[in-house]
gemmi code that builds the backbone of each chain (N, CA, C; Angstrom):
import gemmi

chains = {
    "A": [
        ("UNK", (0.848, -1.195, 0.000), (0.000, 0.000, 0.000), (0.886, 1.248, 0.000)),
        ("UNK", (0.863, 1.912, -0.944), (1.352, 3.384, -0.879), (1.122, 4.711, -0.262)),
        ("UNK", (-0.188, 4.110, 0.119), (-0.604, 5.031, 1.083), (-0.488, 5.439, 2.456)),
        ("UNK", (0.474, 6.262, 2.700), (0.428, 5.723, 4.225), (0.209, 7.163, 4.909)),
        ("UNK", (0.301, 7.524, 6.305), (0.325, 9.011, 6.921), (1.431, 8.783, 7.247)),
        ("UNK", (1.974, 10.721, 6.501), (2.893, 11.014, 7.516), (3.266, 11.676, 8.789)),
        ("UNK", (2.849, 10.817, 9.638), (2.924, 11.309, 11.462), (4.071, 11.850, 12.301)),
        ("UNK", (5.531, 11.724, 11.392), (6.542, 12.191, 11.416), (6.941, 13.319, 10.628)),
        ("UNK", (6.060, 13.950, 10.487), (6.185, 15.430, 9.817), (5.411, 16.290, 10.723)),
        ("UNK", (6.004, 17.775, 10.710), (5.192, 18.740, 11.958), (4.136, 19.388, 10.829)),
    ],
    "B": [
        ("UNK", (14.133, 12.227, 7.715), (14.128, 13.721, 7.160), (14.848, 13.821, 6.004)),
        ("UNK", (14.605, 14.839, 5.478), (15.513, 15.679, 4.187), (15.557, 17.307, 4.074)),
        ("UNK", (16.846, 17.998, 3.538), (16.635, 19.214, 3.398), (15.565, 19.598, 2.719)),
        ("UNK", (14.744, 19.392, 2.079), (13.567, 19.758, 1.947), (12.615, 20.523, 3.027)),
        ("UNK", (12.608, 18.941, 4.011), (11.778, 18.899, 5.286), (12.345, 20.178, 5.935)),
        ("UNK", (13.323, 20.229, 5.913), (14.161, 20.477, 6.922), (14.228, 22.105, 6.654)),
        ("UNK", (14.357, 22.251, 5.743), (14.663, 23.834, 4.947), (12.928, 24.332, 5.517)),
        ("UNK", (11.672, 23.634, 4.686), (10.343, 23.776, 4.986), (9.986, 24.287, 7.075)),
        ("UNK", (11.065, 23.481, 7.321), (10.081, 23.410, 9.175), (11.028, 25.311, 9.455)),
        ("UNK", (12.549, 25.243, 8.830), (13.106, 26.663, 9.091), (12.116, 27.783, 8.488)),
        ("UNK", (11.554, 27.858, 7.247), (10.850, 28.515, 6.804), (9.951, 28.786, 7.711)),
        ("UNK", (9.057, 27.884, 8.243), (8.077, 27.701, 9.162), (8.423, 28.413, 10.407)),
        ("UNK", (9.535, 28.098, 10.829), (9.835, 28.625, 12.078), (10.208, 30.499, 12.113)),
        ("UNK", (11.029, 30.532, 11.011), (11.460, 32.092, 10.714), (9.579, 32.659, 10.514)),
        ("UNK", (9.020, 32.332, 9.609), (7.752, 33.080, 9.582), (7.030, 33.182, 11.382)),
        ("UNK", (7.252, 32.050, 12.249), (6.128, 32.626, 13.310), (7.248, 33.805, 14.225)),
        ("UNK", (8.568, 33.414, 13.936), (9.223, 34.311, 14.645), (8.992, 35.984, 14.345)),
        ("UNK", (9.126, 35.945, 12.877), (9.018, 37.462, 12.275), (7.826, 37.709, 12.631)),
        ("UNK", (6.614, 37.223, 12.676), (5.442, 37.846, 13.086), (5.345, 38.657, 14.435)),
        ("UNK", (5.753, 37.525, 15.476), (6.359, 37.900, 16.859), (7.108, 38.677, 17.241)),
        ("UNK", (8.280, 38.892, 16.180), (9.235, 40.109, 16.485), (8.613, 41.347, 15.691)),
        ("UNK", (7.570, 41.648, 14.530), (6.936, 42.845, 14.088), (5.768, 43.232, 15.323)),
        ("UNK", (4.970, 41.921, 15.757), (4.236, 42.651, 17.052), (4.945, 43.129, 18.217)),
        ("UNK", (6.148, 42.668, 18.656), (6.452, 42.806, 19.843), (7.459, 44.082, 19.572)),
        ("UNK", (7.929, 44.371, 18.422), (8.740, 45.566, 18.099), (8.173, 46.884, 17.791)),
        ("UNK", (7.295, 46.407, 16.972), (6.276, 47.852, 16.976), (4.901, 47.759, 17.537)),
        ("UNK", (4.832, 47.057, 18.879), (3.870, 47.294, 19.634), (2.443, 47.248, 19.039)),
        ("UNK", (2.473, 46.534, 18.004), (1.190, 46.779, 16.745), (0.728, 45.592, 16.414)),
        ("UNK", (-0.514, 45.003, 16.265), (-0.699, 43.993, 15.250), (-1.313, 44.592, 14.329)),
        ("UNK", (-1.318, 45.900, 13.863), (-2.135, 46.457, 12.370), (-1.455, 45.532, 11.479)),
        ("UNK", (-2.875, 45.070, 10.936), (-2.804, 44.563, 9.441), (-2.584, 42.721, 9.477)),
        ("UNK", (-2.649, 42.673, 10.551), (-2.501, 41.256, 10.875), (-4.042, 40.720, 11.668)),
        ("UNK", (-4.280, 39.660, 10.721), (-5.776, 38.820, 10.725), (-5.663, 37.984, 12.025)),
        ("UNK", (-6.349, 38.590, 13.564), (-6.225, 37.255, 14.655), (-6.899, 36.304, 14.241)),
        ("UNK", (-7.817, 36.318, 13.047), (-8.482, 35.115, 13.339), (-7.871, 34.262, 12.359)),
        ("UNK", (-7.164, 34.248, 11.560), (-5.949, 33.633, 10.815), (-5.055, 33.017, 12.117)),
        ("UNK", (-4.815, 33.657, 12.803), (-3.935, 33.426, 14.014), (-4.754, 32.221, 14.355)),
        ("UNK", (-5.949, 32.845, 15.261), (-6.941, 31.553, 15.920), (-6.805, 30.189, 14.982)),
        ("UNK", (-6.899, 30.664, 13.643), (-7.232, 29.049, 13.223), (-5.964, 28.369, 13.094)),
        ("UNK", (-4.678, 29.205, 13.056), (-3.599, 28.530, 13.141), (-3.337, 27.917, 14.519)),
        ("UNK", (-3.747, 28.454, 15.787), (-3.603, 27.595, 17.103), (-3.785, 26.704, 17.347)),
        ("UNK", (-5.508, 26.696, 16.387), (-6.131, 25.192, 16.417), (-6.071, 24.468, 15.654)),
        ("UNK", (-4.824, 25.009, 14.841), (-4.255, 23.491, 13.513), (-3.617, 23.066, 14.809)),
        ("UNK", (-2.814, 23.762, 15.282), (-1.160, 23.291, 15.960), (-1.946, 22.416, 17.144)),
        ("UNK", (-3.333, 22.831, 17.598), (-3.781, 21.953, 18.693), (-4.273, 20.560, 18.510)),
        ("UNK", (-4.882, 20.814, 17.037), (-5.565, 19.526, 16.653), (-4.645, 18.182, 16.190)),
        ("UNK", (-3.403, 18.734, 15.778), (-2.303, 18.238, 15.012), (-1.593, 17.442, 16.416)),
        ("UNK", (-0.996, 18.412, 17.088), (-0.020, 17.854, 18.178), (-0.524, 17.401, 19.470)),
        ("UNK", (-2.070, 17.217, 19.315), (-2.617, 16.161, 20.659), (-1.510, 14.769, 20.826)),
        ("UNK", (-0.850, 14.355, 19.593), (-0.299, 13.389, 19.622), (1.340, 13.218, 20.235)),
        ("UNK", (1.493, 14.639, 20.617), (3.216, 15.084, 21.522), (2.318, 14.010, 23.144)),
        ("UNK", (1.627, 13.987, 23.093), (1.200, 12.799, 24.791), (1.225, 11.240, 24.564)),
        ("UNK", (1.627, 10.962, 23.267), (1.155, 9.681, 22.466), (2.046, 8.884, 22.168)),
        ("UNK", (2.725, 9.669, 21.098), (3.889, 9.570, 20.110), (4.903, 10.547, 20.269)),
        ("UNK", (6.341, 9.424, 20.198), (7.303, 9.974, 20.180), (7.790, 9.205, 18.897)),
        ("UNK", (8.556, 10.610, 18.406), (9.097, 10.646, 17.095), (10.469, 10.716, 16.929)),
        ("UNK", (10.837, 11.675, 17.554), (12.279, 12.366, 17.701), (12.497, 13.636, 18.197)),
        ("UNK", (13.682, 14.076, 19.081), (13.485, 15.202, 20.148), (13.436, 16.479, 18.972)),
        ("UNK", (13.880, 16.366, 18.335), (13.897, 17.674, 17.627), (12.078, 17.197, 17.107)),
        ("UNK", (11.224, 16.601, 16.815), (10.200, 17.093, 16.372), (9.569, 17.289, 17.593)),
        ("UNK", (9.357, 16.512, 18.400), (8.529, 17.131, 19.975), (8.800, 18.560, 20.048)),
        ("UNK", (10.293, 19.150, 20.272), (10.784, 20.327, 20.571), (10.102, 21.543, 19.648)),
        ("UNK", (10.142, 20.846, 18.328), (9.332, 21.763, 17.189), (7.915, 22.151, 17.573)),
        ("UNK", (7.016, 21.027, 17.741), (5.729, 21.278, 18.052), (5.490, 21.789, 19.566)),
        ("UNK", (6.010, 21.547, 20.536), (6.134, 22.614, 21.832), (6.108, 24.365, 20.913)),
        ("UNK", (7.189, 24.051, 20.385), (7.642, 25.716, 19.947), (6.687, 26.176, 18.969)),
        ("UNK", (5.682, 25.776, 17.971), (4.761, 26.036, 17.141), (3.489, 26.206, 18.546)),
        ("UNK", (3.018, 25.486, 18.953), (1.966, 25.324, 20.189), (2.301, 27.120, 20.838)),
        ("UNK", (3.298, 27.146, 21.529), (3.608, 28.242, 22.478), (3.937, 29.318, 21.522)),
        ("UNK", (3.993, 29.589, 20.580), (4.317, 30.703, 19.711), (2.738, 31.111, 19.221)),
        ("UNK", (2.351, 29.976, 18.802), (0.771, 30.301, 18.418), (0.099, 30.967, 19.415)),
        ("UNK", (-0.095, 30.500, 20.758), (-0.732, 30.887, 22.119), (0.094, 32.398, 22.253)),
        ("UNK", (1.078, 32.367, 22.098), (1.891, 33.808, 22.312), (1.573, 34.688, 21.189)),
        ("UNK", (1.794, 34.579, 19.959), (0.767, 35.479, 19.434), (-0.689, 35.616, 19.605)),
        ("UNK", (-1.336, 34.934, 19.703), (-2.872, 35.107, 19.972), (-2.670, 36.158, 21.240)),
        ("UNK", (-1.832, 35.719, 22.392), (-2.259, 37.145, 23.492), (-1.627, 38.216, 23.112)),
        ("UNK", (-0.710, 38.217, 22.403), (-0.044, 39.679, 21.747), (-1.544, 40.390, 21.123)),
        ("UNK", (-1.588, 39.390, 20.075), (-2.877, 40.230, 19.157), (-4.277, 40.615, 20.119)),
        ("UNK", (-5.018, 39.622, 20.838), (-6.410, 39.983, 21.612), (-6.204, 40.333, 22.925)),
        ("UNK", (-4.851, 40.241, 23.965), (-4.718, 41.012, 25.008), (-3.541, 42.232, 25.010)),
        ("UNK", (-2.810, 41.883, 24.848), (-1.376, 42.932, 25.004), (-2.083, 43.919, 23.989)),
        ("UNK", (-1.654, 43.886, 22.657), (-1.810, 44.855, 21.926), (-3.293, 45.095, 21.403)),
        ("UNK", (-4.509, 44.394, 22.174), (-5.683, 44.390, 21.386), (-6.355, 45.809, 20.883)),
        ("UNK", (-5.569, 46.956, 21.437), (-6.267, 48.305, 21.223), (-5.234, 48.789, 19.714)),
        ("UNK", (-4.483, 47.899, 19.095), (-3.821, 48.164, 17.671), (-4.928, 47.044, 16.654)),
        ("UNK", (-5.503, 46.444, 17.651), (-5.979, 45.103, 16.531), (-7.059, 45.822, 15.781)),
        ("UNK", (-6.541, 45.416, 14.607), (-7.905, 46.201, 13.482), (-8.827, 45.311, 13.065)),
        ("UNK", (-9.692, 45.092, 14.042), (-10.907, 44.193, 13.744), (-11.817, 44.650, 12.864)),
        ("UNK", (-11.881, 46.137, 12.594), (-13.216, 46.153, 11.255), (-12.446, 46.058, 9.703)),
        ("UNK", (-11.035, 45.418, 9.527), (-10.902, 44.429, 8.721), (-10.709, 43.080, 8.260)),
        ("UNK", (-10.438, 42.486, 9.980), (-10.888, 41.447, 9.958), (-11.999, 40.704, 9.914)),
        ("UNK", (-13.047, 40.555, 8.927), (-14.186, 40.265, 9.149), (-14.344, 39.020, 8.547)),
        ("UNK", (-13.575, 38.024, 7.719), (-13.810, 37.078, 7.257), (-14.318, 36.310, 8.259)),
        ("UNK", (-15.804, 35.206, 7.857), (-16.843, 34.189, 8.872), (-16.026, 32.855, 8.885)),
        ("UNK", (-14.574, 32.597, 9.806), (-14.281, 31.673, 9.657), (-14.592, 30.310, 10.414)),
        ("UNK", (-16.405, 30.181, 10.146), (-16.819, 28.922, 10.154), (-17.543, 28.735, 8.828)),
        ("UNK", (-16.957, 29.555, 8.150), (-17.465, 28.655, 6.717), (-16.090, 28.349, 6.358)),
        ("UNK", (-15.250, 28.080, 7.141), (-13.858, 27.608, 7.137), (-13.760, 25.859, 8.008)),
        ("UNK", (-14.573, 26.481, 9.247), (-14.287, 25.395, 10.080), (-15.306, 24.306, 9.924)),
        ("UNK", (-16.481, 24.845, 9.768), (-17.927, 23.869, 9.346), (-17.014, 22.733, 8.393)),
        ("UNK", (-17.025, 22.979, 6.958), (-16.548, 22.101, 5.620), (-15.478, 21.835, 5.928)),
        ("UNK", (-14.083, 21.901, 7.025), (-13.047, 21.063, 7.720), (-13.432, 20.087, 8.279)),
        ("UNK", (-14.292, 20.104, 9.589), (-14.922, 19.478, 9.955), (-15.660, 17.867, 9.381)),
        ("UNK", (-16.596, 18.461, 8.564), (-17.547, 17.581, 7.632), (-16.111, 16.578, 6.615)),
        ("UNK", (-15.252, 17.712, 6.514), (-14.356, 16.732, 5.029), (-13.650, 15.709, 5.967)),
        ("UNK", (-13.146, 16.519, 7.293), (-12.136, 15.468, 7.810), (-12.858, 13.702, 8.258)),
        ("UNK", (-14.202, 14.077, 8.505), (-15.554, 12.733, 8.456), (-15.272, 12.262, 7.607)),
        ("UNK", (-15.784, 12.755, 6.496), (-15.791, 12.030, 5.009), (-14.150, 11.627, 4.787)),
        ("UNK", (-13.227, 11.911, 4.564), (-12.001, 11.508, 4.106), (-11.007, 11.535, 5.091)),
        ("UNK", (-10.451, 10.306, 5.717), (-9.680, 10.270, 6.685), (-8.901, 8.998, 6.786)),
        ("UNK", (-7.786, 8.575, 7.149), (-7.094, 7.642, 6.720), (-7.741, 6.585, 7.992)),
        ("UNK", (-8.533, 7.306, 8.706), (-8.802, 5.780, 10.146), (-9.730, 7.140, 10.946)),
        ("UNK", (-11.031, 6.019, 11.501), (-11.877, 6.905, 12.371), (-11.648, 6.377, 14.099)),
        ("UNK", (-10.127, 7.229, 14.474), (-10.065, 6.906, 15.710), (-9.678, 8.707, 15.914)),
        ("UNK", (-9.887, 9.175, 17.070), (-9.867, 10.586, 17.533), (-8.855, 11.352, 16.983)),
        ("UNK", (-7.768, 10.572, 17.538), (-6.228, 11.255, 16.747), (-6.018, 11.461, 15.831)),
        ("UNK", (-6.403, 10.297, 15.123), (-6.494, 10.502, 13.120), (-7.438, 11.242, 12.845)),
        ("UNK", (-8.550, 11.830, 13.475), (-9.782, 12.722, 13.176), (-9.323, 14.140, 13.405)),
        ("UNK", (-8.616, 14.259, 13.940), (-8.061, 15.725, 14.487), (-6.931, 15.982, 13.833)),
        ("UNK", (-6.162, 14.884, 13.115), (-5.270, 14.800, 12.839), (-5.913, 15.409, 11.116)),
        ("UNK", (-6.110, 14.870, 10.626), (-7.044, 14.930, 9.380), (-7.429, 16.481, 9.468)),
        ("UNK", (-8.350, 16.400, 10.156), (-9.056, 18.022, 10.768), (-8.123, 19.421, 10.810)),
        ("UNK", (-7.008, 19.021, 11.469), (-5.686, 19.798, 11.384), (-5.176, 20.378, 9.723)),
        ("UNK", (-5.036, 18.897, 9.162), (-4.477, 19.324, 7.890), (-5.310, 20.037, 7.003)),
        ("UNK", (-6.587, 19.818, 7.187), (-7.470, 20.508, 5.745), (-7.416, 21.822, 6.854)),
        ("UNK", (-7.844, 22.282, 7.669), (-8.322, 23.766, 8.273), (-6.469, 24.548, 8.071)),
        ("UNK", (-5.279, 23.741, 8.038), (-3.849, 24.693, 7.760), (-3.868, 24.495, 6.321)),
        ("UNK", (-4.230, 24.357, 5.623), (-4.637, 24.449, 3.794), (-5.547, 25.865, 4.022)),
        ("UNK", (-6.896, 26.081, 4.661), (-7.306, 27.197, 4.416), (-6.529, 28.217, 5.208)),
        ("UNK", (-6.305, 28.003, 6.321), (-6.014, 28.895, 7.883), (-5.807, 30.055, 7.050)),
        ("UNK", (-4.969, 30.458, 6.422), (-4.287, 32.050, 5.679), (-5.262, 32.722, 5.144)),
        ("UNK", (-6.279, 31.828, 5.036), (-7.364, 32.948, 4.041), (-8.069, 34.243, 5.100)),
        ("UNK", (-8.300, 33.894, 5.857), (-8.573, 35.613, 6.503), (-7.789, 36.364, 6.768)),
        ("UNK", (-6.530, 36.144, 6.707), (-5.179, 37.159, 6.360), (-5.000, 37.556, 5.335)),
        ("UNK", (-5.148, 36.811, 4.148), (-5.072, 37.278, 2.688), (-6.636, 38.250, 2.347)),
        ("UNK", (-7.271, 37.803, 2.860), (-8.785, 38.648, 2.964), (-8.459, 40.263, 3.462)),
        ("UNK", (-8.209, 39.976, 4.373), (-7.642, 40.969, 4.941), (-6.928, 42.206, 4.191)),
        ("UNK", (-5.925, 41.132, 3.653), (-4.639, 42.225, 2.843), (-5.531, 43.203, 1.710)),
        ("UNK", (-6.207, 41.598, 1.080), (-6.747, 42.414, -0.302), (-7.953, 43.601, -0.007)),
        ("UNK", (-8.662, 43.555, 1.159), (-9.593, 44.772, 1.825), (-8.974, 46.002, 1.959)),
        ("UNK", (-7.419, 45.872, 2.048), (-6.870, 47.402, 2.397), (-6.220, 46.954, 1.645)),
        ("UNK", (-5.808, 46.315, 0.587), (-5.113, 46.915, -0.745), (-3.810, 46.587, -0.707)),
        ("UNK", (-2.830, 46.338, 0.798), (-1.553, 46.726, 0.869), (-1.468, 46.098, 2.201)),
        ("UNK", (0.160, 45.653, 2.362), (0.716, 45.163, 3.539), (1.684, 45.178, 3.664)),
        ("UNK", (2.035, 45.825, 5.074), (3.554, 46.308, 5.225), (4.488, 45.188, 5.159)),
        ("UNK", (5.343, 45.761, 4.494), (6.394, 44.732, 4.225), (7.146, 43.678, 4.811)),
        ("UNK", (7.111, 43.776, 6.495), (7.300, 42.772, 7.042), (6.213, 41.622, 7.051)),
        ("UNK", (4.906, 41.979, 6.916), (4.325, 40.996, 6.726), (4.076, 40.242, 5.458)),
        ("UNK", (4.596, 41.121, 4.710), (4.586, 40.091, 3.298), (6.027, 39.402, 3.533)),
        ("UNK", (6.628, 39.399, 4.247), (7.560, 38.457, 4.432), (7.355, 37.067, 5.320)),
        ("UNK", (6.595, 37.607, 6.418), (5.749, 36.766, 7.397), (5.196, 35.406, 6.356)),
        ("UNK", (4.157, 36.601, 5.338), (3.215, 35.650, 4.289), (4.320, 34.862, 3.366)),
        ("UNK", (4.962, 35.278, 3.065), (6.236, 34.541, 2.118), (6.948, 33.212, 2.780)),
        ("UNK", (7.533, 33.033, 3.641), (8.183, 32.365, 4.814), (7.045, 31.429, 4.682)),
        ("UNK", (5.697, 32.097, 5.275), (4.447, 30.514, 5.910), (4.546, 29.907, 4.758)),
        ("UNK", (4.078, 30.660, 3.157), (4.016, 29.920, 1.883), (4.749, 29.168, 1.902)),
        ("UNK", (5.953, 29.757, 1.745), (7.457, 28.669, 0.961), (7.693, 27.552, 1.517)),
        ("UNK", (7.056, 27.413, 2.997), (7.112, 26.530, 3.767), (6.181, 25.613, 3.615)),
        ("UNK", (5.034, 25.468, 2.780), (4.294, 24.395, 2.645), (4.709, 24.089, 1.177)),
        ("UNK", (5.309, 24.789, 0.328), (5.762, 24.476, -1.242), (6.768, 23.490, -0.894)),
        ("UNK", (7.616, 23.842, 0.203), (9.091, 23.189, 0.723), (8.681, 21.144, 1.065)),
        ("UNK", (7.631, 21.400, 1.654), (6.883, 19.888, 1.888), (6.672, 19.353, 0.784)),
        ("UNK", (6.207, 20.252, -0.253), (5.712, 19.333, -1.539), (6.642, 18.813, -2.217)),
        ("UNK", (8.204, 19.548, -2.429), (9.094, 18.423, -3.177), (9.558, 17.426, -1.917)),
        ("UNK", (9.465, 17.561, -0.234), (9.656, 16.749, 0.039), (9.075, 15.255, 0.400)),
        ("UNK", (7.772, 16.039, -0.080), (7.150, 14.808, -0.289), (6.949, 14.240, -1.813)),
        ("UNK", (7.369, 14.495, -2.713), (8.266, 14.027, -4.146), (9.275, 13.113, -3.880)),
        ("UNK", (10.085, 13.539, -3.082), (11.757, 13.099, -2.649), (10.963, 12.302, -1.788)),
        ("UNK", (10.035, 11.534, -0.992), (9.822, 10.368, -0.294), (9.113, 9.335, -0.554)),
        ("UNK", (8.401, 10.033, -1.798), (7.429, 8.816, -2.506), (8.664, 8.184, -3.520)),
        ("UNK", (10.254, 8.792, -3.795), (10.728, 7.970, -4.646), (11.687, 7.512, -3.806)),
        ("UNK", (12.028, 7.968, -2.422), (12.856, 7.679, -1.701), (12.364, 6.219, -0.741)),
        ("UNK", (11.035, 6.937, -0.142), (10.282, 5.893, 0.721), (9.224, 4.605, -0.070)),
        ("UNK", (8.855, 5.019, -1.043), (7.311, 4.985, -2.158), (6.688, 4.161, -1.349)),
        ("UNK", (6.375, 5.704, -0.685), (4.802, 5.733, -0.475), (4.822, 7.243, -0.024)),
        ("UNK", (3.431, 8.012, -0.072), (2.644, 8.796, -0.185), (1.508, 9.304, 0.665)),
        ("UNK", (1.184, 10.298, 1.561), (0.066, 10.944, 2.226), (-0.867, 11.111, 1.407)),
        ("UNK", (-1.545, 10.808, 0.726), (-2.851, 11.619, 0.107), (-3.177, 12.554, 0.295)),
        ("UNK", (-3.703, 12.539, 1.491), (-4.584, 13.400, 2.485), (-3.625, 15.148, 2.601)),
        ("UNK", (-2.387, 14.477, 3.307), (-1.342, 15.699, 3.100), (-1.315, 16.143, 2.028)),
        ("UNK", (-0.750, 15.403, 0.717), (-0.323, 16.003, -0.277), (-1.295, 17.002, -1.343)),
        ("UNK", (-2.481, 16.004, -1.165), (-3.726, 17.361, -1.517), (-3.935, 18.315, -0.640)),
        ("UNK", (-3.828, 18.437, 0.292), (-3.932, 19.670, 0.934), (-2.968, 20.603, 0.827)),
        ("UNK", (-1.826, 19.962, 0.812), (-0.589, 21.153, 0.865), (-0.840, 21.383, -0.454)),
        ("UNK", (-1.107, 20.990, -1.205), (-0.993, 21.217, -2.845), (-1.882, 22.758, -2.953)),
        ("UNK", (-3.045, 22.272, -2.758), (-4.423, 23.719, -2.173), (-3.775, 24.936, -1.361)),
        ("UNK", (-2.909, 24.652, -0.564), (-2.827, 25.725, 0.365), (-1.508, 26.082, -0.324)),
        ("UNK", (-0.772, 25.601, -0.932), (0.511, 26.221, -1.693), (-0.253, 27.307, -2.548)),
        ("UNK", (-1.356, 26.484, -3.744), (-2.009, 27.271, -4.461), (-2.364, 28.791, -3.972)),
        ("UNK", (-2.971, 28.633, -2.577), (-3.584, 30.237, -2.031), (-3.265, 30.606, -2.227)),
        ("UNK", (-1.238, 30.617, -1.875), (-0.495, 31.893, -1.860), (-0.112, 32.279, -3.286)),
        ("UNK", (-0.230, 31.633, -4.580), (0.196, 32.076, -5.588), (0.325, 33.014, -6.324)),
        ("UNK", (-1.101, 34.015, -6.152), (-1.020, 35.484, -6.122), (0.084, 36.314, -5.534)),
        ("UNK", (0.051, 35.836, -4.399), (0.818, 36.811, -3.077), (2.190, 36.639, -3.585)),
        ("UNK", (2.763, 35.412, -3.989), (3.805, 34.801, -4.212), (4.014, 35.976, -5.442)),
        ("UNK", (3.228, 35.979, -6.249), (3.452, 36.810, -7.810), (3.676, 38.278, -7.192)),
        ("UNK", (3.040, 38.639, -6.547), (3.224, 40.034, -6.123), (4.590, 40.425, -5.040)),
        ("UNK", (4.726, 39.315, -4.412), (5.824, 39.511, -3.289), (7.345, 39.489, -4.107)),
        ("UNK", (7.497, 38.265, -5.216), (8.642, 38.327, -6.210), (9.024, 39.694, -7.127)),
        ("UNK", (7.649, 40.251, -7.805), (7.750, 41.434, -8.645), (8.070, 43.012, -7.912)),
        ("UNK", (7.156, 42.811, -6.984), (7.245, 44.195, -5.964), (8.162, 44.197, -4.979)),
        ("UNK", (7.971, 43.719, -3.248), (8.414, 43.335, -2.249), (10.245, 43.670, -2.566)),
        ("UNK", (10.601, 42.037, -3.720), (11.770, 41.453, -3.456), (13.068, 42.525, -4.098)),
        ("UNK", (11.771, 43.462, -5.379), (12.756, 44.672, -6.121), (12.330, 46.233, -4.919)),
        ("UNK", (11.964, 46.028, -3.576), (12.117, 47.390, -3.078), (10.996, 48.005, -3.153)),
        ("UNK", (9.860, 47.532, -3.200), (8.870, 48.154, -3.636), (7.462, 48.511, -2.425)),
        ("UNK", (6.758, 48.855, -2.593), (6.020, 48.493, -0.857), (4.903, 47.211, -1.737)),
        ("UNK", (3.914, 46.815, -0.880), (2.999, 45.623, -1.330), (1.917, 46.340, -1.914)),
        ("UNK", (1.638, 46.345, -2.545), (0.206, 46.951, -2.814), (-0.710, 46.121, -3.703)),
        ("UNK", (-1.309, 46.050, -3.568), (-2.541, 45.277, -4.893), (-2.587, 46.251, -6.297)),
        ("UNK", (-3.081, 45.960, -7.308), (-3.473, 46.077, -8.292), (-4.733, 47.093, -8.228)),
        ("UNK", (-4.840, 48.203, -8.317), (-6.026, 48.992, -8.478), (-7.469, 48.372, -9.321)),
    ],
}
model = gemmi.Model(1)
for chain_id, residues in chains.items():
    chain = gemmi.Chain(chain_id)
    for i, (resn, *xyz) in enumerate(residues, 1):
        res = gemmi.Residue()
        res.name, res.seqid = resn, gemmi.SeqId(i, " ")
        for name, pos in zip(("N", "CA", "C"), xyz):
            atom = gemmi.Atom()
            atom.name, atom.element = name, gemmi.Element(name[0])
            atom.pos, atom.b_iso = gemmi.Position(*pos), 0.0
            res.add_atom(atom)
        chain.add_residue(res)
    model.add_chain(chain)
structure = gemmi.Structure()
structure.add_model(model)
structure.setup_entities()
């Protein structure tokens, strides 16, 4: 899946 | 991370500073939208519920402390300290026809319906609009002093700065935010005007003015 969140970005 | 990221969060950071150092230097928030402010508090609130959750890395905790407390620190600059400079009969943009359709989209399109990811979601579409009652603002009086078109320049460049780095991670990492990347895409767009006017005028010496 390519989709993912990025939760490590402010 | 990447200089991208990395260049993007400095951008980010120089813009809330310059705002902070034009209110706190000239004792003024003329010409500056609190409620642009407000909705930026409650990106940074909705976003970083997760600094109690998740740990990432000290430099990003440290970042979002410093976005959180800068936001809260301008908001009392603008509605207590200096509220007798605040020019509220140009701030008039209704920003719950901002927050209503954030709200409703972050329901409808969200990567997971658990609180964090809802706020989280919620965060990103309302900092895609947040600038628009500042830019409302500008274009009502025509003109904006030049530190704040730098303010506005800095926040921009700083969400353009995400978009190649999120280029550089879908070929680096491959894979992709959706959710982020359409939004930052939208909220890069806002500034594109401002961007045209801040390069031609601003950057050759010029003051800001709109187009008659």
């Amino acid at each position: 899946n390519i989709l993912h969140s990025f939760k490590d970005e402010l | 991370m990447n200089i991208f990221r990395l260049l993007g969060d400095i951008c980010h950071l120089v813009a809330i500073i310059v705002l902070l150092l034009k209110i706190w230097k000239t004792r003024s928030c003329a010409g500056i939208s609190g409620k642009s402010q407000i909705l930026f508090a409650l990106v940074y609130t909705t976003r970083y519920v997760d600094l109690f959750f998740t740990y990432v890395s000290l430099y990003n905790s440290v970042m979002k402390v410093i976005f959180l407390a800068s936001s809260y620190a301008t908001l009392y600059l603008i509605y207590v300290k200096f509220k007798a400079t605040y020019d509220f009969n140009h701030d008039t943009f209704r920003i719950e026809f901002l927050l209503i359709p954030c709200v409703i989209l972050s329901l409808l399109i969200t990567h997971d319906y658990s609180p964090v990811e809802l706020l989280w979601t919620f965060s990103i579409y309302l900092e895609a609009v947040a600038i628009l009652p500042q830019l409302f603002m500008v274009s009502k009086t025509g003109e904006a002093e030049t530190i704040t078109s730098h303010y506005l320049f800095a926040l921009g460049a700083y969400r353009a700065l995400y978009i190649v780095n999120w280029i550089y991670r879908y070929y680096t990492e491959s894979f992709i935010d959706g959710i982020a990347v359409v939004a930052g895409i939208i909220q890069t767009i806002l500034y594109a005007d401002f961007f045209y006017l801040y390069i031609t005028k601003v950057l050759k010496g010029k003051d800001f003015k709109l187009p008659a």
